[in-house]
NUMIMAR-396048 format. One record per residue: residue in one letter; residue number from 1; x, y, z of N, C-alpha, C in turn. Coordinates in steps of 0.05 Angstrom, whole numbers, plus 32768, in hexadecimal, padded with zeros to 4 digits. Layout:
<nodes>
@resn = A, resi = NUM, n_px = X, n_py = Y, n_pz = Z, ca_px = X, ca_py = Y, ca_pz = Z, c_px = X, c_py = Y, c_pz = Z
...
</nodes>
This chain:
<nodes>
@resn = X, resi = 1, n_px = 7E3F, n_py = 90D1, n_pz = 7A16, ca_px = 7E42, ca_py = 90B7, ca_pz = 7A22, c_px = 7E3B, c_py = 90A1, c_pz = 7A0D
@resn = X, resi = 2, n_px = 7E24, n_py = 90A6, n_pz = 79FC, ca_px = 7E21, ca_py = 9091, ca_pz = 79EC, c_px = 7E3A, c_py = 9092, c_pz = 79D1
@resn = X, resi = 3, n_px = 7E33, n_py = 90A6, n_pz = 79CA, ca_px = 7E52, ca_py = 90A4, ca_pz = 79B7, c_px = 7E6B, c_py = 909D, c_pz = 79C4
@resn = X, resi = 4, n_px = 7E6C, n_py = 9093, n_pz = 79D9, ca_px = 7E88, ca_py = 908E, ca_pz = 79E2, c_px = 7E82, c_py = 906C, c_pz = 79DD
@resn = X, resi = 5, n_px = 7E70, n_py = 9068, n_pz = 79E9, ca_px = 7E62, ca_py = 904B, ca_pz = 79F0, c_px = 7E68, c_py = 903E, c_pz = 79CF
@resn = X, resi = 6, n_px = 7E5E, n_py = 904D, n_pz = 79C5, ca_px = 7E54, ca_py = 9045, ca_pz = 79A6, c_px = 7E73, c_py = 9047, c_pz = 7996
@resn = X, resi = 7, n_px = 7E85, n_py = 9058, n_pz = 79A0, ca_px = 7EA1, ca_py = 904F, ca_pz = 798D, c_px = 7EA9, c_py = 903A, c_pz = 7996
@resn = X, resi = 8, n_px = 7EB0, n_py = 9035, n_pz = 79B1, ca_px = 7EBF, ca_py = 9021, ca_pz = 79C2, c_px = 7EAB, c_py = 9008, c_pz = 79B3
@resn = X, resi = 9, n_px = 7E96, n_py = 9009, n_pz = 79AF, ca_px = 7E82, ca_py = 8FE4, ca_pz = 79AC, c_px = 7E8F, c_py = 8FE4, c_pz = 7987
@resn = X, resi = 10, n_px = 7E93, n_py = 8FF5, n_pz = 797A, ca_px = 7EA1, ca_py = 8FF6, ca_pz = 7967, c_px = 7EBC, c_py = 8FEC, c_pz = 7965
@resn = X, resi = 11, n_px = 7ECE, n_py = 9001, n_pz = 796F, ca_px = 7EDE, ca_py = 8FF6, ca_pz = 7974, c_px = 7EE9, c_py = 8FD2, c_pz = 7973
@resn = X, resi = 12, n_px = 7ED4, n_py = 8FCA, n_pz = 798E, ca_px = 7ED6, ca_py = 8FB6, ca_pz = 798F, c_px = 7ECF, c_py = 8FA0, c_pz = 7983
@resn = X, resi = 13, n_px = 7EB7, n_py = 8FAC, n_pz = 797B, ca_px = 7EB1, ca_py = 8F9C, ca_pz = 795F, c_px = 7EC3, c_py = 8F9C, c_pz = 7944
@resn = X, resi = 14, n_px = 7ED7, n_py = 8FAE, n_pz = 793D, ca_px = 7EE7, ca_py = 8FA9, ca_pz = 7923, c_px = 7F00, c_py = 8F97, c_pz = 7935
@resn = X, resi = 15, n_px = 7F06, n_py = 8F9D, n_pz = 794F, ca_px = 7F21, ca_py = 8F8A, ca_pz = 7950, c_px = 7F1B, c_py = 8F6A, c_pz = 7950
@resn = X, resi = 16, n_px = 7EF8, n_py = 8F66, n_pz = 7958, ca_px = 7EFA, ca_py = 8F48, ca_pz = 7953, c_px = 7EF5, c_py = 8F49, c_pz = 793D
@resn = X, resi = 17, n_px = 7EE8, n_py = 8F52, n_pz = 7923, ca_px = 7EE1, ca_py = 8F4C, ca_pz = 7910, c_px = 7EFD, c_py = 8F41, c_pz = 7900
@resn = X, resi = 18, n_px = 7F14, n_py = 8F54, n_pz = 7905, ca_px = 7F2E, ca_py = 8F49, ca_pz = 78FA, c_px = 7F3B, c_py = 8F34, c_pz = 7905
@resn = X, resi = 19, n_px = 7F43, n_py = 8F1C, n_pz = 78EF, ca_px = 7F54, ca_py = 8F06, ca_pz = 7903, c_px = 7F6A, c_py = 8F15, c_pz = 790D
@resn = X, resi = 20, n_px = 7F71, n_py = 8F02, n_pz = 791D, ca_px = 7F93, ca_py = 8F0E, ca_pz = 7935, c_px = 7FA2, c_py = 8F0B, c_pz = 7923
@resn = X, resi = 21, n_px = 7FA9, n_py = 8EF5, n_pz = 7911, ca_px = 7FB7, ca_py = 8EEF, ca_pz = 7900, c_px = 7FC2, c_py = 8EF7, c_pz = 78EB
@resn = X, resi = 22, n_px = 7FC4, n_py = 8F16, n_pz = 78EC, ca_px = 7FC6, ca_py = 8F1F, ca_pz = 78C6, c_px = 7FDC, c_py = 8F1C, c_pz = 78B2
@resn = X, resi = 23, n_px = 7FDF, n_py = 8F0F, n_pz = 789B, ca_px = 7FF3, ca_py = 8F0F, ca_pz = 7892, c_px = 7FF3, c_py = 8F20, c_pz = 787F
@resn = X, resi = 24, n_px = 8011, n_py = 8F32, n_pz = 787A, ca_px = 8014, ca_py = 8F4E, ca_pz = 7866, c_px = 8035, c_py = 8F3F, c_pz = 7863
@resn = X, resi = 25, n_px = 8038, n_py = 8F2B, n_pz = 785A, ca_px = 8058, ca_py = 8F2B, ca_pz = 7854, c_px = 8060, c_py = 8F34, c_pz = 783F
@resn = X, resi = 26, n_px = 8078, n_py = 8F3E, n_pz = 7837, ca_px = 8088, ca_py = 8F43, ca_pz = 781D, c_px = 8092, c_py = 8F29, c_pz = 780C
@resn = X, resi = 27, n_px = 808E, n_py = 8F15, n_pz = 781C, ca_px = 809F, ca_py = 8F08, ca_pz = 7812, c_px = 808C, c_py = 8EEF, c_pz = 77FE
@resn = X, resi = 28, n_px = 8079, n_py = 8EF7, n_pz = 77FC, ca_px = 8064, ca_py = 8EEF, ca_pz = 77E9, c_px = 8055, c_py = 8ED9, c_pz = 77FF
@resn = X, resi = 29, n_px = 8055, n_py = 8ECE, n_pz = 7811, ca_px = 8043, ca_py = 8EC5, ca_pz = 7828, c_px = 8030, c_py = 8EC9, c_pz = 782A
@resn = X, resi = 30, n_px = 802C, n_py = 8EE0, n_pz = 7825, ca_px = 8006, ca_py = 8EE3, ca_pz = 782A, c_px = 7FFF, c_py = 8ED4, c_pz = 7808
@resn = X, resi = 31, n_px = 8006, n_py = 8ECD, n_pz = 77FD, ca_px = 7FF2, ca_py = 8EBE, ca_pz = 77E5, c_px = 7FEF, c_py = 8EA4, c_pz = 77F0
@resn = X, resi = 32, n_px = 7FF3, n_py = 8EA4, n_pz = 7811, ca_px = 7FEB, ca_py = 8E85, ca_pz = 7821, c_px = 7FD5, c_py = 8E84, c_pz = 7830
@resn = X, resi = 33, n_px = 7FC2, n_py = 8E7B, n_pz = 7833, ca_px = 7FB1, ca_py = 8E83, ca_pz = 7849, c_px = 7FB9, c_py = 8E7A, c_pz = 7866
@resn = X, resi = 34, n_px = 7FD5, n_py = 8E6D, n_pz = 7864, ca_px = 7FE7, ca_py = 8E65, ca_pz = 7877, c_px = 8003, c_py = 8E64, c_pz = 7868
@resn = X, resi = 35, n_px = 800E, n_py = 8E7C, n_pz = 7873, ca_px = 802A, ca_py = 8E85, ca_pz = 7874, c_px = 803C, c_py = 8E6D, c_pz = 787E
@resn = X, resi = 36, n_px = 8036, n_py = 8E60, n_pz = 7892, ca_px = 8047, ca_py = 8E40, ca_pz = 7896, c_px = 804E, c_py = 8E34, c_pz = 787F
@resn = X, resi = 37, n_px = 8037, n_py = 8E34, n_pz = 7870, ca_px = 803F, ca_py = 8E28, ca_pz = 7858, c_px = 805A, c_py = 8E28, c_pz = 7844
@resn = X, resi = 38, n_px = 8058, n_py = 8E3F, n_pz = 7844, ca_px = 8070, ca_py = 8E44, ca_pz = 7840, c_px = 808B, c_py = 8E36, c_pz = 783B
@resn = X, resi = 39, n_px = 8089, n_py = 8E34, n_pz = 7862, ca_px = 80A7, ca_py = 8E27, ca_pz = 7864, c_px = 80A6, c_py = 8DFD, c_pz = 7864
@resn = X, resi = 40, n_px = 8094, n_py = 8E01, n_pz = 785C, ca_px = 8089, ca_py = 8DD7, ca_pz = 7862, c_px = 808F, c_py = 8DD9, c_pz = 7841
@resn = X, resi = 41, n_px = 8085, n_py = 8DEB, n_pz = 7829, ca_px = 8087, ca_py = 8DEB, ca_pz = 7812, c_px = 80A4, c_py = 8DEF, c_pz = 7802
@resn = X, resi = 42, n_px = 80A8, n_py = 8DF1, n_pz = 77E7, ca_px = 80B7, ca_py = 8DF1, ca_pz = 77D5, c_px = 80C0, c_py = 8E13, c_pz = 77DA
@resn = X, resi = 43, n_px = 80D6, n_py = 8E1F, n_pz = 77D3, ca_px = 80DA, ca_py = 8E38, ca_pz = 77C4, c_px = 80BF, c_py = 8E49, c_pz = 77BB
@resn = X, resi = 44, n_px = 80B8, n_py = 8E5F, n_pz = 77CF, ca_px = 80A5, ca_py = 8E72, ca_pz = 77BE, c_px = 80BB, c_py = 8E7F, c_pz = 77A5
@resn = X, resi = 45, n_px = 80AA, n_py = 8E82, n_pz = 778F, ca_px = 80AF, ca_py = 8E8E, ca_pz = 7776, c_px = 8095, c_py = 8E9D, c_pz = 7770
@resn = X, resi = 46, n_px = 8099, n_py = 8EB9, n_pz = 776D, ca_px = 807D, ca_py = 8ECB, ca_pz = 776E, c_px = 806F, c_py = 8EE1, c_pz = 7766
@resn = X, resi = 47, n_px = 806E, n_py = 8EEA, n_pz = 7754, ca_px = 8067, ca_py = 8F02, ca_pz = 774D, c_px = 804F, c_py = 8F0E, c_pz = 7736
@resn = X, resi = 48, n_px = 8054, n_py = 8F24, n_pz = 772C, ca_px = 8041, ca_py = 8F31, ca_pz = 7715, c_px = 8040, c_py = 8F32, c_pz = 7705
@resn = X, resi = 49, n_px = 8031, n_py = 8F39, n_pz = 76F0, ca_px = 8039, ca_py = 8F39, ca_pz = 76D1, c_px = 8021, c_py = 8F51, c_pz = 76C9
@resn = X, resi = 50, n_px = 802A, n_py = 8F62, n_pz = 76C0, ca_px = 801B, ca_py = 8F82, ca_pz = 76B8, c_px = 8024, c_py = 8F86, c_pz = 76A3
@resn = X, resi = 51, n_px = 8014, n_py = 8FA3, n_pz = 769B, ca_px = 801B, ca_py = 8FA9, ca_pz = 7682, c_px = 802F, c_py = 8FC1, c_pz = 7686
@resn = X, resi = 52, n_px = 8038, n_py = 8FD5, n_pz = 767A, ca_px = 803D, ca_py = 8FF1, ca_pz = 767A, c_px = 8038, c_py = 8FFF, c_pz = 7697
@resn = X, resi = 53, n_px = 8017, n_py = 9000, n_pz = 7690, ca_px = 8008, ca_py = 900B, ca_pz = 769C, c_px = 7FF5, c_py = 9001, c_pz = 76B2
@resn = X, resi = 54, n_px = 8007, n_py = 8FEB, n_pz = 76C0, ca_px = 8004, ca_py = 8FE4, ca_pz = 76D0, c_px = 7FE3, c_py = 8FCC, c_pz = 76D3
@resn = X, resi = 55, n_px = 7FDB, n_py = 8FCC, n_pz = 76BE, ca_px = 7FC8, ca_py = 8FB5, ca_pz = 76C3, c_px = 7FD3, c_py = 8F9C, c_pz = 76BC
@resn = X, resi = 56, n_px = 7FC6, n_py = 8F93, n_pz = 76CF, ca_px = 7FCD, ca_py = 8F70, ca_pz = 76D8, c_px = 7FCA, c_py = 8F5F, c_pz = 76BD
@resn = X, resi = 57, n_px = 7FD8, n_py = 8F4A, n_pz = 76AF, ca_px = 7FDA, ca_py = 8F41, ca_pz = 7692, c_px = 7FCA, c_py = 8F25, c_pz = 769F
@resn = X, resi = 58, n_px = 7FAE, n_py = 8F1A, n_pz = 769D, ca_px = 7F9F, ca_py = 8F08, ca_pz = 769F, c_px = 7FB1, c_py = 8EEA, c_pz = 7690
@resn = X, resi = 59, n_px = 7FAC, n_py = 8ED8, n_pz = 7699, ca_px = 7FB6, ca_py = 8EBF, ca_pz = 7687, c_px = 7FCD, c_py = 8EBC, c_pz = 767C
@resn = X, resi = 60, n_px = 7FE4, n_py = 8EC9, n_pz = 768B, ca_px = 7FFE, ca_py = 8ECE, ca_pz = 7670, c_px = 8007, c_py = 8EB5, c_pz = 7686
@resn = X, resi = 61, n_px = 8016, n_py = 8EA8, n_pz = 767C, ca_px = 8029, ca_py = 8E8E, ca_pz = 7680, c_px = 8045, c_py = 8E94, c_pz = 768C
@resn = X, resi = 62, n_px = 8049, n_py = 8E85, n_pz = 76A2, ca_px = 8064, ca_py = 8E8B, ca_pz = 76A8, c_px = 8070, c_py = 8E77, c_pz = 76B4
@resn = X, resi = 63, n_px = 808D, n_py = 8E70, n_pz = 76A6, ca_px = 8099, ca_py = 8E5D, ca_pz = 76A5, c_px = 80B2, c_py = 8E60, c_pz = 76BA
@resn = X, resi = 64, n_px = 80B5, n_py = 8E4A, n_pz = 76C5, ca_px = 80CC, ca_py = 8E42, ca_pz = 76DA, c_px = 80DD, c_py = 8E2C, c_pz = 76DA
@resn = X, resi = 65, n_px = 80F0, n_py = 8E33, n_pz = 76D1, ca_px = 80FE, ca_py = 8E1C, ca_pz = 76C7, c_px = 811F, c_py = 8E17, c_pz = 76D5
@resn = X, resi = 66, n_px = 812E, n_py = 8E04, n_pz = 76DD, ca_px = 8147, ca_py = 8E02, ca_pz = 76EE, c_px = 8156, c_py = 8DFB, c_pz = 76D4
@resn = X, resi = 67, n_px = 816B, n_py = 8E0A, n_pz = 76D5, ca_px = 8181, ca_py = 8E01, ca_pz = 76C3, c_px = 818D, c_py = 8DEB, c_pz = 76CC
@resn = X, resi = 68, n_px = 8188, n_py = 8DDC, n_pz = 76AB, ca_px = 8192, ca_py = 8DB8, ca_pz = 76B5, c_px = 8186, c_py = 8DA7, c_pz = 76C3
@resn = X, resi = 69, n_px = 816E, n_py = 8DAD, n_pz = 76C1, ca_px = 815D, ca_py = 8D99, ca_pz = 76C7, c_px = 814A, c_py = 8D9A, c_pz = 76BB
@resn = X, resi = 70, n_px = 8136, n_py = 8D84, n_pz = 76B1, ca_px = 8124, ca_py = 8D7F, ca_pz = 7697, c_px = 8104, c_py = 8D89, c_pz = 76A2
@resn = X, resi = 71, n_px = 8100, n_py = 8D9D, n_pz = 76B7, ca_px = 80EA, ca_py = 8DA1, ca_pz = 76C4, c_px = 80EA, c_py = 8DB8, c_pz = 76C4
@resn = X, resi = 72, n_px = 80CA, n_py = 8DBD, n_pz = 76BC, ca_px = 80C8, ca_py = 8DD9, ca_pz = 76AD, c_px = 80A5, c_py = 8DE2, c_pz = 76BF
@resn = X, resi = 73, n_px = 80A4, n_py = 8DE9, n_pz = 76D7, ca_px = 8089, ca_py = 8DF8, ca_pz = 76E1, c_px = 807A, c_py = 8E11, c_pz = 76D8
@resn = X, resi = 74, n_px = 8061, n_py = 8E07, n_pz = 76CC, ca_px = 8055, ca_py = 8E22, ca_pz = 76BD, c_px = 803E, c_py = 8E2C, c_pz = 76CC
@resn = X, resi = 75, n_px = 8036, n_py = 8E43, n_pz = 76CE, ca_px = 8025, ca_py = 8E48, ca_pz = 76E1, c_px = 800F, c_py = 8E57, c_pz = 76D0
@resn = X, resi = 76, n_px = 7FFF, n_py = 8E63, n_pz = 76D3, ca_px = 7FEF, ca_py = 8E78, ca_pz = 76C7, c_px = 7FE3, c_py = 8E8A, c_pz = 76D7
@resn = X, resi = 77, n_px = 7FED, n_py = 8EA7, n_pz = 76CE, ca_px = 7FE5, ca_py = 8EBD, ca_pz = 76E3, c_px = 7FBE, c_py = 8EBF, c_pz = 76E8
@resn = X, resi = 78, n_px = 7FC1, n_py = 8EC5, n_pz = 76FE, ca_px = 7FA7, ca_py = 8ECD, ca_pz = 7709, c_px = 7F95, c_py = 8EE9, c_pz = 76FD
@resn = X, resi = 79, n_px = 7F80, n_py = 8EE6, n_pz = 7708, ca_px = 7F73, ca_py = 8F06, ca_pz = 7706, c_px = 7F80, c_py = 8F1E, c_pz = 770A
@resn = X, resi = 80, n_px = 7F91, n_py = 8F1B, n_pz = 7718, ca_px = 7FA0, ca_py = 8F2F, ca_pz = 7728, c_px = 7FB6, c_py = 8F32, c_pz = 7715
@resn = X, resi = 81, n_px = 7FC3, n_py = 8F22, n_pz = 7708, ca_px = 7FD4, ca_py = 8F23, ca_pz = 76F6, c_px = 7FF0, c_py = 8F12, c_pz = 7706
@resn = X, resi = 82, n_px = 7FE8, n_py = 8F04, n_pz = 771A, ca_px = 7FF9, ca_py = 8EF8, ca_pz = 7729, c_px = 7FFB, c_py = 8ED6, c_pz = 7720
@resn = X, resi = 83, n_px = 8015, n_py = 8ED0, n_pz = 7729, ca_px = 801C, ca_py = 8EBD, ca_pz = 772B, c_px = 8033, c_py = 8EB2, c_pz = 774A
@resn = X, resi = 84, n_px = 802A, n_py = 8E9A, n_pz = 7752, ca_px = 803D, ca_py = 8E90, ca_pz = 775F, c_px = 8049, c_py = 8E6C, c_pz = 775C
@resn = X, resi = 85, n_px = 805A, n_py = 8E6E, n_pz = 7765, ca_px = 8067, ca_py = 8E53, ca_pz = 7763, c_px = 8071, c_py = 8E3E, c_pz = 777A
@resn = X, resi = 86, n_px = 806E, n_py = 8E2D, n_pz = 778E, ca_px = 807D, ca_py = 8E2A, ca_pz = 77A3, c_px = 8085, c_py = 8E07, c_pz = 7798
@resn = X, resi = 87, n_px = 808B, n_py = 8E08, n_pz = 7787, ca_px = 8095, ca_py = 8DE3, ca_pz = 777A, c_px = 80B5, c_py = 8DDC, c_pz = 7777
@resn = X, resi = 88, n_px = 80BD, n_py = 8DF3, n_pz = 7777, ca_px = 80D5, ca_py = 8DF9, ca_pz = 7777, c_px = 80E5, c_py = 8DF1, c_pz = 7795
@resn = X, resi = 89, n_px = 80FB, n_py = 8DD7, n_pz = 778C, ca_px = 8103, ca_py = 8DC4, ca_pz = 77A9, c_px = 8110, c_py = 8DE9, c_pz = 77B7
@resn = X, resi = 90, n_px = 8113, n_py = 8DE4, n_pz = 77D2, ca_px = 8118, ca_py = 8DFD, ca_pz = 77E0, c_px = 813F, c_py = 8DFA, c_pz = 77DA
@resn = X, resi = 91, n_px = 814A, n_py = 8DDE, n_pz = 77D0, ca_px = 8166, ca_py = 8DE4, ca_pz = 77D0, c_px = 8171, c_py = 8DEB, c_pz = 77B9
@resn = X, resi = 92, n_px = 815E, n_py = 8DF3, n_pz = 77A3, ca_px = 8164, ca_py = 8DFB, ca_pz = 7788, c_px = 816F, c_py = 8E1F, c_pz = 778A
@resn = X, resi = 93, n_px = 818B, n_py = 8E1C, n_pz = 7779, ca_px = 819C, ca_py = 8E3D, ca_pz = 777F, c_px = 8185, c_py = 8E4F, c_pz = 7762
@resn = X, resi = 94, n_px = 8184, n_py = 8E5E, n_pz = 7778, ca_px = 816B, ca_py = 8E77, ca_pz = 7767, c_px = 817E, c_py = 8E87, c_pz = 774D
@resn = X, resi = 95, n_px = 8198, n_py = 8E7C, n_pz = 774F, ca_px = 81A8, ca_py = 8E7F, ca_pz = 7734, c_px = 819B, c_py = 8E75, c_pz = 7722
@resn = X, resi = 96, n_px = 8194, n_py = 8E5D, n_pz = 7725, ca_px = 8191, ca_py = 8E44, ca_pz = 770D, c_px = 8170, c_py = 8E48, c_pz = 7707
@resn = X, resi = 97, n_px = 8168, n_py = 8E59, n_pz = 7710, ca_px = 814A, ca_py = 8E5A, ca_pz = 770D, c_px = 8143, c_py = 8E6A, c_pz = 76EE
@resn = X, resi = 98, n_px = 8139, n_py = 8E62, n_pz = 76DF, ca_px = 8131, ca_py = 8E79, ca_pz = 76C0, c_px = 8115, c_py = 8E74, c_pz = 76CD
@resn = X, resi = 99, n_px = 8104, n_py = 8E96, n_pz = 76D0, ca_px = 80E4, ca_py = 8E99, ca_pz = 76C8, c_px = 80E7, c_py = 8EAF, c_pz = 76AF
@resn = X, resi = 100, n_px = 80CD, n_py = 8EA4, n_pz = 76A4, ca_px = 80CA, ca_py = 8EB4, ca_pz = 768D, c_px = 80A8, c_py = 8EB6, c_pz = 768B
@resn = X, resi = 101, n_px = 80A2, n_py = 8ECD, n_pz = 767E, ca_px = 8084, ca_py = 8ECC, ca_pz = 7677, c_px = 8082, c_py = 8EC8, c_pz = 7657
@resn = X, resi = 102, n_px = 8062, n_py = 8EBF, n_pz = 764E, ca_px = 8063, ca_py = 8EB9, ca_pz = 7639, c_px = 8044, c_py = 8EC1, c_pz = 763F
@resn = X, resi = 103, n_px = 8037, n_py = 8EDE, n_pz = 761F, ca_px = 801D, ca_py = 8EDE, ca_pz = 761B, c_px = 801A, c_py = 8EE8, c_pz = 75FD
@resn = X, resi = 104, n_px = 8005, n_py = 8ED1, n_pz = 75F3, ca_px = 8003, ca_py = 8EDC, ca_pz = 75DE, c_px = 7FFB, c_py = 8EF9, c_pz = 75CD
@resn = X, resi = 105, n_px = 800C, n_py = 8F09, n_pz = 75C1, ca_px = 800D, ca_py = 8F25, ca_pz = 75BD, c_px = 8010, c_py = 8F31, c_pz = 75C6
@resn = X, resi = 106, n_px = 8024, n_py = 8F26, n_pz = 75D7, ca_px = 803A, ca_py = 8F3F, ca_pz = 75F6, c_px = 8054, c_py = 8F32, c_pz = 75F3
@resn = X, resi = 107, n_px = 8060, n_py = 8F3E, n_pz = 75F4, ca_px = 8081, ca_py = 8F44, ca_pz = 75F5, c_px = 8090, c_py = 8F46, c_pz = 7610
@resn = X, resi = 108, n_px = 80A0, n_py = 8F45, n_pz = 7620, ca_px = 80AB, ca_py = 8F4F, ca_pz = 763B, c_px = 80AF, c_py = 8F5F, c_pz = 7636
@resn = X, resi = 109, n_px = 80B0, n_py = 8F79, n_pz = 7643, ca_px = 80C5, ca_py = 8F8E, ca_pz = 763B, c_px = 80D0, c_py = 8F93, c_pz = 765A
@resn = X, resi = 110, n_px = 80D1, n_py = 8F80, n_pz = 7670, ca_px = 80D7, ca_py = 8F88, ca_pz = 7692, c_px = 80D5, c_py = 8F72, c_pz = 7697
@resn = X, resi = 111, n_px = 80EF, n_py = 8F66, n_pz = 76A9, ca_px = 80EF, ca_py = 8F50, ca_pz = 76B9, c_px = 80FD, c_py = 8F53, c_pz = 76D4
@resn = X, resi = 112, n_px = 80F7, n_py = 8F5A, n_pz = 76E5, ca_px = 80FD, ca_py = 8F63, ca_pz = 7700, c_px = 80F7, c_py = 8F4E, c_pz = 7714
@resn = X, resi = 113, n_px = 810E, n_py = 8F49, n_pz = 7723, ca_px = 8112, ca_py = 8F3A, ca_pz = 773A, c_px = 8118, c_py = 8F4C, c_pz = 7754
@resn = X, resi = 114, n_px = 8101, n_py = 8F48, n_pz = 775C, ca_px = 8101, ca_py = 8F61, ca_pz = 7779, c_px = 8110, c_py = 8F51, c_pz = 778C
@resn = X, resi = 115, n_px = 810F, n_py = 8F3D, n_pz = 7792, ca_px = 811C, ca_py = 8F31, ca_pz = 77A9, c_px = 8138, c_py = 8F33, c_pz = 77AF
@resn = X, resi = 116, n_px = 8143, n_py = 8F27, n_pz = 778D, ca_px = 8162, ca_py = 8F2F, ca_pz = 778C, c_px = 8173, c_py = 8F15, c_pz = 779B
@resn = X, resi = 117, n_px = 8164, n_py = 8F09, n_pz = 77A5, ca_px = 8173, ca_py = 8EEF, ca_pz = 77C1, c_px = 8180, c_py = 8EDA, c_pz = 779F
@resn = X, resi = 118, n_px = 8197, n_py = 8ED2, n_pz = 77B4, ca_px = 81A1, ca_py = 8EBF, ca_pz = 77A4, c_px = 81AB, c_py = 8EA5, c_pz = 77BA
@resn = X, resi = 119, n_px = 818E, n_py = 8EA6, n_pz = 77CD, ca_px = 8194, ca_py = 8E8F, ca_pz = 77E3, c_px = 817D, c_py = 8E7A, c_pz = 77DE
@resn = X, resi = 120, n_px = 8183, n_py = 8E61, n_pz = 77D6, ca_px = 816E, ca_py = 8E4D, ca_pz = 77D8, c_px = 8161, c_py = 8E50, c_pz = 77ED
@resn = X, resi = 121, n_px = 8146, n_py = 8E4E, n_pz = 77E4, ca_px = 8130, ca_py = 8E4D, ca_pz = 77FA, c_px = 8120, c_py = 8E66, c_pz = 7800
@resn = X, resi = 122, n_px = 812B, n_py = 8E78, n_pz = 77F9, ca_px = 811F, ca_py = 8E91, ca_pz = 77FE, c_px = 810D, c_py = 8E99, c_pz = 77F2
@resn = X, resi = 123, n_px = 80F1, n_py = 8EA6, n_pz = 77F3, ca_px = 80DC, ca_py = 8EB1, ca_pz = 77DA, c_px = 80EE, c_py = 8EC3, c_pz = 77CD
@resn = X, resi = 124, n_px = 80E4, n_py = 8EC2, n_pz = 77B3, ca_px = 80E1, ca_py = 8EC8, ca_pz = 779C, c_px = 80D6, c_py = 8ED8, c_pz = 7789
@resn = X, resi = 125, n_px = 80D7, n_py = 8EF7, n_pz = 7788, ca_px = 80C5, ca_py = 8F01, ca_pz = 7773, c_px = 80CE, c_py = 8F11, c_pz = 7762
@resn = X, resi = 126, n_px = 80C5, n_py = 8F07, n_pz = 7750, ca_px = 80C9, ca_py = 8F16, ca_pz = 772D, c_px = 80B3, c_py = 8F18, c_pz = 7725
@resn = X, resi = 127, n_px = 80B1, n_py = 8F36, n_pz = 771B, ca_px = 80A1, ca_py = 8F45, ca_pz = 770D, c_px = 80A0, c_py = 8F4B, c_pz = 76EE
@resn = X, resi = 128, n_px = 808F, n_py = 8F49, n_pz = 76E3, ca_px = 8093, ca_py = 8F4A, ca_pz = 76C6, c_px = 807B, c_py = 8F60, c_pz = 76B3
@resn = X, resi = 129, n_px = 8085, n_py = 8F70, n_pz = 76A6, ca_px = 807E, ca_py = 8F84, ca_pz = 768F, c_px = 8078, c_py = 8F7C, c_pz = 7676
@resn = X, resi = 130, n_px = 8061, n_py = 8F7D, n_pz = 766A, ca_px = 8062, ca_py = 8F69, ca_pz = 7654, c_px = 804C, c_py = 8F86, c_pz = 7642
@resn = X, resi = 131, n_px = 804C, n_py = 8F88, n_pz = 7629, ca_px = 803F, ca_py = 8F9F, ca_pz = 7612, c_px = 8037, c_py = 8F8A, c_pz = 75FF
@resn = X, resi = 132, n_px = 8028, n_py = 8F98, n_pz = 75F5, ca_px = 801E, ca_py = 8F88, ca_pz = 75E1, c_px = 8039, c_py = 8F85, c_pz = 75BF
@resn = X, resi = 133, n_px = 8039, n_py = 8F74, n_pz = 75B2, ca_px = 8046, ca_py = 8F67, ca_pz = 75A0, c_px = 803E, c_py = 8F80, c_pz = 758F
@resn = X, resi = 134, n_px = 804B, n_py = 8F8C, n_pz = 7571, ca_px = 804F, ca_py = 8FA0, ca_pz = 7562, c_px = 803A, c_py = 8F93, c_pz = 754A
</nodes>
């Protein structure tokens, strides 16, 4: 009886402890503490920057730039090795978009666009592979 008592006050204790609210999107959203955001904001542009071997590349630079237009957004990855972008107007064609990384004594050797969308407005993520320079 008490172990029954005692899972159930558990229980109930972890479902309030979690908000109702959880965000797990793919579509890079959870780097919002409000997913609304989102859609009130610019174009998410979003992703990683690792090595080989999968650790996160600290401070590497990454540039976003619209072909034909003189405006050039640079960001700098996080701890995590992340970067995101939402400055980008939402009616710009994800054609015209160049990102690139830049770290001193790393090279690219992988530039992957998981998303693949070629619809304005839609998030955005490219991943990037970077080794150290020879």
């Amino acid at each position: 009886m008490i172990r029954n008592v005692t899972s159930v006050a558990l229980m109930v204790g972890l479902m309030t402890a979690v908000p109702t609210s959880q965000y797990a999107l793919a579509n890079g959203a959870a780097f919002f503490s409000d997913p609304g955001a989102v859609a009130e904001l610019g174009t998410l542009y979003f992703g990683i920057v690792k090595d080989a071997k999968g650790t996160p590349i600290v401070g590497a630079t990454v540039s976003i730039h619209v072909k034909g237009e003189n405006i050039e957004y640079v960001y700098t990855t996080s701890s995590l090795g992340r970067y995101r972008s939402i400055d980008l107007p939402k009616d710009v064609d994800p054609k015209l978009v160049e990102v690139a990384v830049e770290k001193k004594g790393f090279q690219t050797l992988n530039r992957v666009n998981r998303t693949g969308t070629t619809k304005p407005g839609l998030p955005v993520e490219i991943n990037f592979t970077v080794a150290p320079t020879a």
